[in-house]
C-alpha positions as CSV (number, residue, x, y, z in Angstrom):
1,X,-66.3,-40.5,87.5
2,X,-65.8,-36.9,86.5
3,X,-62.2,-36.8,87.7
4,X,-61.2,-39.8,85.8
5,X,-62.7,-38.4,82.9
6,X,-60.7,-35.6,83.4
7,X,-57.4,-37.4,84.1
8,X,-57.7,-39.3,80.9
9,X,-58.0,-35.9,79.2
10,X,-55.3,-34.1,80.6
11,X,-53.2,-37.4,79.3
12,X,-54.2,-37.5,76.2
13,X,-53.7,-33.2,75.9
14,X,-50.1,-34.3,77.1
15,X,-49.3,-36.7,74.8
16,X,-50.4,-35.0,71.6
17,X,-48.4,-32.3,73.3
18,X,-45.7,-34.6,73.5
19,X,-45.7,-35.6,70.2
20,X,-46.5,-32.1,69.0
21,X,-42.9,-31.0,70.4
22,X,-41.1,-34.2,68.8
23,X,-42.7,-33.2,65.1
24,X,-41.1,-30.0,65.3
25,X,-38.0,-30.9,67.0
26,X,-38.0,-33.4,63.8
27,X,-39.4,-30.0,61.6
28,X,-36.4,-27.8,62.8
29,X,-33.5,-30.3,62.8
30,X,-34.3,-31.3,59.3
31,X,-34.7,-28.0,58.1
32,X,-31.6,-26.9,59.9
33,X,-29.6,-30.3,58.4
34,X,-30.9,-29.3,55.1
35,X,-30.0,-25.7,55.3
36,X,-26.6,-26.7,56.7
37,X,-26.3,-29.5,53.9
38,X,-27.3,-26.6,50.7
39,X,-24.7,-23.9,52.9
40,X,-22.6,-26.6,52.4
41,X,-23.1,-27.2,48.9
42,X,-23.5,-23.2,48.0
43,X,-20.0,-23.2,49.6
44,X,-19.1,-26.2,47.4
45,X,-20.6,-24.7,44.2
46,X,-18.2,-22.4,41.8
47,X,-19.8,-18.9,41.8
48,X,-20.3,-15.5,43.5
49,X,-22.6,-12.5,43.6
50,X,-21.3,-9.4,41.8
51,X,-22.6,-6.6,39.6
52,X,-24.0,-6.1,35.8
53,X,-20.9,-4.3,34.1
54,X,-20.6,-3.1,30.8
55,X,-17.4,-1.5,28.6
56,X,-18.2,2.3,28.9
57,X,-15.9,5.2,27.0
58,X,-16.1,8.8,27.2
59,X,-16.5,11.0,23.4
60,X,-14.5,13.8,23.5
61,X,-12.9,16.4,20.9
62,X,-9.7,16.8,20.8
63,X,-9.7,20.2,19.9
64,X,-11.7,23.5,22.1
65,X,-14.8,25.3,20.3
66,X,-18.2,26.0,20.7
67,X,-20.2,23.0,20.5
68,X,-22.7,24.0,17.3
69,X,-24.7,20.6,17.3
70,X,-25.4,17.8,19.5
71,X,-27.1,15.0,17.0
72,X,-27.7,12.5,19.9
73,X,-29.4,12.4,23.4
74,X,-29.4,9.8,26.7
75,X,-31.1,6.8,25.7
76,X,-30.1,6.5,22.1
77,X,-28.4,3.7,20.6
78,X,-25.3,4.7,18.2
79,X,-22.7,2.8,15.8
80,X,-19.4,3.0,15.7
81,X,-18.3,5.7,13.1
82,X,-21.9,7.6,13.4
83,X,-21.3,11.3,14.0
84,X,-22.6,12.7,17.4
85,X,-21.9,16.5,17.7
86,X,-20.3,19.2,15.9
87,X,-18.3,22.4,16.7
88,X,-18.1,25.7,15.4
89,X,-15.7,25.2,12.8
90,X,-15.5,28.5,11.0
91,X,-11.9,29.7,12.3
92,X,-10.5,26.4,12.0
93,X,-12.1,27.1,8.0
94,X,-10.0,29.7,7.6
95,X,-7.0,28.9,8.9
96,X,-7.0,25.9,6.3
97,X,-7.6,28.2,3.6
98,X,-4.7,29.9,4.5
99,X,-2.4,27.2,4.7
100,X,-3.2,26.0,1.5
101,X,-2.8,29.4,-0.4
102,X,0.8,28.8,1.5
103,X,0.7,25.8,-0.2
104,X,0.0,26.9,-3.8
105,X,2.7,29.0,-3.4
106,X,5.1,27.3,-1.9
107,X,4.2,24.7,-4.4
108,X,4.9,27.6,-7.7
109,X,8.0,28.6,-6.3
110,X,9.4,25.1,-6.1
111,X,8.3,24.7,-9.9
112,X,10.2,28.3,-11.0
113,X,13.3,26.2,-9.0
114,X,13.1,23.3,-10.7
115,X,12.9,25.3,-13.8
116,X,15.7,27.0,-12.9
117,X,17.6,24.1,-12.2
118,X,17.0,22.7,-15.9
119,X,18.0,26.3,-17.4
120,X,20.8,26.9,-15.7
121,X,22.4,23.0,-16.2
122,X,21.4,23.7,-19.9
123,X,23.3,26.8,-20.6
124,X,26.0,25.8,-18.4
125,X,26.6,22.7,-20.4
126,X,25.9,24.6,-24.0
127,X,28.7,27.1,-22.7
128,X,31.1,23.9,-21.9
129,X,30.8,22.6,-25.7
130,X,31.1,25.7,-27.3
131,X,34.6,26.4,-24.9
132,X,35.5,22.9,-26.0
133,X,35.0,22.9,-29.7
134,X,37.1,26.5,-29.4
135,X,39.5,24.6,-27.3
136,X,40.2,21.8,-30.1
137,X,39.9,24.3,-32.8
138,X,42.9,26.1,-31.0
139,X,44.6,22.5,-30.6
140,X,44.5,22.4,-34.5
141,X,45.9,26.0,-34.8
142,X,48.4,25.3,-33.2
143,X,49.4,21.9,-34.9
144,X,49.1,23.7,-38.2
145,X,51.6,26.3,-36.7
146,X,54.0,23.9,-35.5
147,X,54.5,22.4,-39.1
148,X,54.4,26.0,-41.0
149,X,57.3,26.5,-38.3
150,X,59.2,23.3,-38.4
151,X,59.1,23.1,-42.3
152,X,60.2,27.2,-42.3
153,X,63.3,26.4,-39.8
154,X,64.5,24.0,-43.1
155,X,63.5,26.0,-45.5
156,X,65.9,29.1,-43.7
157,X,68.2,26.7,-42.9
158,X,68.5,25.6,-46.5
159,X,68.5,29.5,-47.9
160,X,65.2,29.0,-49.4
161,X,63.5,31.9,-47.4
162,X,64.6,34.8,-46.0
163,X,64.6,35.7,-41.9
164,X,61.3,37.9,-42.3
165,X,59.5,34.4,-43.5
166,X,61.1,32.7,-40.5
167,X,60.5,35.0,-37.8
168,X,56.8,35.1,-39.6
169,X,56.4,32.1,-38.6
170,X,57.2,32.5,-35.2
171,X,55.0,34.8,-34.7
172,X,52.0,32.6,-36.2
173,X,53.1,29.6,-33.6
174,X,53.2,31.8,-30.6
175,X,49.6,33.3,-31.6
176,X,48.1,29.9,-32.0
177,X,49.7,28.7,-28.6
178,X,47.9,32.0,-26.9
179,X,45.1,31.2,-28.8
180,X,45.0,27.4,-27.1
181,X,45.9,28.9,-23.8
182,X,42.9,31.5,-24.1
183,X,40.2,28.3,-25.0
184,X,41.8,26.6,-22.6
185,X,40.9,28.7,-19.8
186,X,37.4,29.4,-21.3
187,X,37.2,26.4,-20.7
188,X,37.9,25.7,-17.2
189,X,35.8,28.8,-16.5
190,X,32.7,26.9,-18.6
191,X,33.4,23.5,-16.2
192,X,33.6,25.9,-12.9
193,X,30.2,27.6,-13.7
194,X,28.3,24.0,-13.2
195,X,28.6,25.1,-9.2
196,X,25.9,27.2,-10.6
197,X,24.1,23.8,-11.2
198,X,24.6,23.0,-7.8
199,X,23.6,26.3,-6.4
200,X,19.9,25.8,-7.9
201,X,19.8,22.5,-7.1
202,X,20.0,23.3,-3.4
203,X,17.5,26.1,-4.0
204,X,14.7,23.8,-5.4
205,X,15.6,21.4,-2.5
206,X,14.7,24.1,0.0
207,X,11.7,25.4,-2.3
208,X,10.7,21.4,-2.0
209,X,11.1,21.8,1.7
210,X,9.0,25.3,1.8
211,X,6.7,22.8,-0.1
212,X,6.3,20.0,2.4
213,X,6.4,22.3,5.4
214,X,3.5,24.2,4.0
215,X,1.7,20.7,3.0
216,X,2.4,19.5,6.8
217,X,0.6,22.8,7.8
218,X,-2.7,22.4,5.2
219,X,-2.9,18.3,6.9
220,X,-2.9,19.8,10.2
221,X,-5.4,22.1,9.7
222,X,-7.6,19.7,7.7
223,X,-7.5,17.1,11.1
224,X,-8.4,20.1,12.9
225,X,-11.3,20.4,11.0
226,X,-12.2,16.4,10.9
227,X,-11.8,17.0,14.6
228,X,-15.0,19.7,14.8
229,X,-16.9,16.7,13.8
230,X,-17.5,14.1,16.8
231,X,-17.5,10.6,16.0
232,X,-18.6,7.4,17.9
233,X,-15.5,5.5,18.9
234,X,-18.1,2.1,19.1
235,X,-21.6,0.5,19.3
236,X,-23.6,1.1,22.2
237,X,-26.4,3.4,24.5
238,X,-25.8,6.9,25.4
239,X,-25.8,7.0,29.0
240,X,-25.0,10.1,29.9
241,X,-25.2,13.5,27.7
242,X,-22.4,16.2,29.5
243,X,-22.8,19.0,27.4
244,X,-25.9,21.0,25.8
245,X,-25.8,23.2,22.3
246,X,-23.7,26.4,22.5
247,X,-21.7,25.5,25.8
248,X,-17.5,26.2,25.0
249,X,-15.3,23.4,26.2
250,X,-11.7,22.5,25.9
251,X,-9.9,19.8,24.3
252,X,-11.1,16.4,25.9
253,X,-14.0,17.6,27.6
254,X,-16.6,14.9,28.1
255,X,-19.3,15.4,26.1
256,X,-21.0,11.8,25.6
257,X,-20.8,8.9,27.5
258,X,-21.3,5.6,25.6
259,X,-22.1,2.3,27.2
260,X,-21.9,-1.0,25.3
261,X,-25.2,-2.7,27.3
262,X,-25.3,-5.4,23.8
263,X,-22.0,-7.5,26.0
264,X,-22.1,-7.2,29.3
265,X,-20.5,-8.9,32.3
266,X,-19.8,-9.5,35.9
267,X,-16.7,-9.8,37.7
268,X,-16.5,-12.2,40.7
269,X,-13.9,-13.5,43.3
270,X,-13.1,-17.1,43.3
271,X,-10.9,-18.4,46.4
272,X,-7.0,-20.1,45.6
273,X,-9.0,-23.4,46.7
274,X,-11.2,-23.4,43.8
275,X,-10.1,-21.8,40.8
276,X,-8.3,-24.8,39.7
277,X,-12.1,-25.8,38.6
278,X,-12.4,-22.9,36.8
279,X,-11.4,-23.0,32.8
280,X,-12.1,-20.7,30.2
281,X,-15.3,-20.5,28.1
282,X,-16.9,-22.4,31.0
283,X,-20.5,-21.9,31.1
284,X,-22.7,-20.7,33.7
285,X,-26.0,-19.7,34.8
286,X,-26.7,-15.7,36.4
287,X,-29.4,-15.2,38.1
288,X,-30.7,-11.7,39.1
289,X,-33.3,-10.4,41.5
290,X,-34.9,-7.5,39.3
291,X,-35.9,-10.9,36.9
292,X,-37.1,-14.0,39.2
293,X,-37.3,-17.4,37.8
294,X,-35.5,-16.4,34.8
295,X,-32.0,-17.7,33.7
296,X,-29.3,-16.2,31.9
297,X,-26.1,-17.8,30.5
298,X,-23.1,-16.5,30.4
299,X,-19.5,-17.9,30.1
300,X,-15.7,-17.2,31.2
301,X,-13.6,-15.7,29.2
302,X,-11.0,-14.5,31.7
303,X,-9.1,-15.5,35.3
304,X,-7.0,-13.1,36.7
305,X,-3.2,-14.5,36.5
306,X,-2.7,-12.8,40.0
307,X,-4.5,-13.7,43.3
308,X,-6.0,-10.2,44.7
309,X,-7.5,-9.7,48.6
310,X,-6.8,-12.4,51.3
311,X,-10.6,-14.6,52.1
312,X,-10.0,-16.2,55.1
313,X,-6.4,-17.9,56.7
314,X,-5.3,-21.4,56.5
315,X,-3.4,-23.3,58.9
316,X,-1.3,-26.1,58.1
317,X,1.3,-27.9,60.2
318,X,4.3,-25.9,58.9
319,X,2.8,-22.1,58.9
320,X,-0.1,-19.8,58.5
321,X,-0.8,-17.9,55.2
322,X,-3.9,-16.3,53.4
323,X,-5.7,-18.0,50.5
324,X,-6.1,-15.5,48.1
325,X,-9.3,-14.8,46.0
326,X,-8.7,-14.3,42.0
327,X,-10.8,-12.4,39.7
328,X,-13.1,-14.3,37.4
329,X,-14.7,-12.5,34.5
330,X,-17.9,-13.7,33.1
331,X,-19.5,-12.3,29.9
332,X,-23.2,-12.3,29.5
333,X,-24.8,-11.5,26.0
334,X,-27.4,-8.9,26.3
335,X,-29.0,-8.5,22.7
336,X,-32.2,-7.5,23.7
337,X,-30.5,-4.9,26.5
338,X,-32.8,-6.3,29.6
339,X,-29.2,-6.1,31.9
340,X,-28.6,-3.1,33.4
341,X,-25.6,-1.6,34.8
342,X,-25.0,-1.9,38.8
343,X,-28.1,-4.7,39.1
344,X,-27.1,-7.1,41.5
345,X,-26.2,-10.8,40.0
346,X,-25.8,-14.1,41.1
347,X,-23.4,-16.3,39.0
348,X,-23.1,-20.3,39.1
349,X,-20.3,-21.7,37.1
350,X,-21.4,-25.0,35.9
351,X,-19.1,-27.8,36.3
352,X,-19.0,-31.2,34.2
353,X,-20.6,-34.2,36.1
């Protein structure tokens, strides 16, 4: 009786063993057809794991000094156009204050030119008249002369004066005729002096240029100046401060980095098969570890024209080649700056039912 009781036990121990194995044979095939059927559909799915970016530049002057001021530090949030440090700008001072004394006196000398310019044209021109109104005063002398003579040669002719009254006359119509000849070349002396115009116009031209070099120089060292003062090319966090009050640097130095956390974004690799799927301003959905359960949307706003590194071959009947991967950039608004740089990020691009 004892050993039949037993029998039926061991049996019955069997059987649930039995069925025990069957459940999880069940158990593990349906996991592992469900795994295998979301690998599938992960594989399926538009997306990729990549990295929190974020546009970063680096503030530098573009002239040496001695940095005077630092106004920020790491961890501060800026504005475009806010001023972040300043150099020592007291030799730059100075050579500005020299260039413009240059300046003003550059500038005086071209005004004494120009001056001279409208004096010289104006007695140059007075001289001209005045040789002109001597010239036609001689014309007339010698028109009056002509007739004194011509009437004189009759008057001889006809025994009505003697030869002293005729060779008088002569005389008074080769006077007048010097006379012309004298204004005459006055004259042409008075038109000839107006290369003395010329002269001081070329003088004021090159007092002008004295005047526009020495403007060129008083610009130059004004930007050098503007330049002492360190301004923040845009919005955004300072990430990294380079420099500390008093150091010396050179002429693009780093001294701030700035990092626009407000619009960041994450670059991932889509395969030749499937970007076709992928369209601008498409939305999608980034999830990250440092924030479980939470969501965050983000969009495409650019696909690389050019296919980059090789994923895997493909073999068709006519040859073997690579399928290229192309970059996909999505942008992820970050007003409230939770994203950080470098956190790892898992990006679904959503796709239209």
């Amino acid at each position: 009786m004892q050993s039949f009781k037993e029998i039926n036990f061991k049996k019955s121990a069997t059987l649930i063993l039995f069925i025990g194995v069957i459940l999880a044979a069940l158990l593990f095939f349906q996991n592992f057809y469900a795994n295998e059927k979301a690998l599938a559909a992960k594989e399926e799915s538009l997306g990729g794991t990549g990295t929190i970016e974020a546009t970063t530049v680096i503030a530098s002057f573009k002239v040496a000094g001695k940095l005077e001021q630092t106004l920020v530090d790491e961890g501060d949030q800026v504005k475009k156009g806010q001023e972040l440090a300043i150099l020592d700008g007291r030799e730059i001072n100075s050579q500005l204050v020299t260039a413009q004394g240059a300046y003003e006196a550059a500038l005086g000398q071209a005004e004494q030119a120009q001056a001279a310019v409208n004096l010289t044209r104006e007695q140059v021109e007075t001289t001209i008249r005045q040789a002109q109104a001597k010239v036609n005063q001689a014309e007339i002398g010698v028109k009056n002369a002509r007739a004194d003579l011509d009437r004189a040669i009759a008057l001889f002719d006809s025994g009505a004066i003697p030869q002293k009254s005729l060779d008088d006359a002569y005389n008074a119509y080769d006077l007048a005729e010097k006379k012309l000849e004298e204004a005459q070349a006055a004259l042409e002396q008075a038109i000839s002096s107006r290369q003395n115009v010329d002269i001081a116009q070329s003088q004021y031209r090159a007092a002008q240029g004295q005047v526009k070099q020495a403007d060129g120089s008083v610009q130059t060292a004004e930007a050098y100046l503007d330049n002492t003062r360190l301004i923040a090319p845009m919005d955004g966090i300072i990430t990294k401060k380079y420099l500390q009050q008093g150091e010396l640097l050179n002429a693009g130095t780093p001294v701030y980095e700035i990092t626009d956390l407000a619009h960041t974004f994450i670059n991932i690799y889509i395969s030749e098969e499937k970007i076709g799927r992928v369209k601008l301003n498409q939305e999608a959905e980034i999830t990250l570890p440092a924030f479980p359960g939470q969501v965050f949307k983000g969009r495409v706003v650019l696909i690389s024209d050019a296919g980059e590194f090789a994923v895997k071959k493909a073999i068709n009947e006519q040859k073997e080649h690579d399928l290229r991967s192309f970059k996909v950039k999505i942008e992820i608004p970050n007003p409230d700056l939770k994203l950080k740089t470098g956190m790892t990020a898992e990006v679904k691009i959503l796709e239209e039912d």
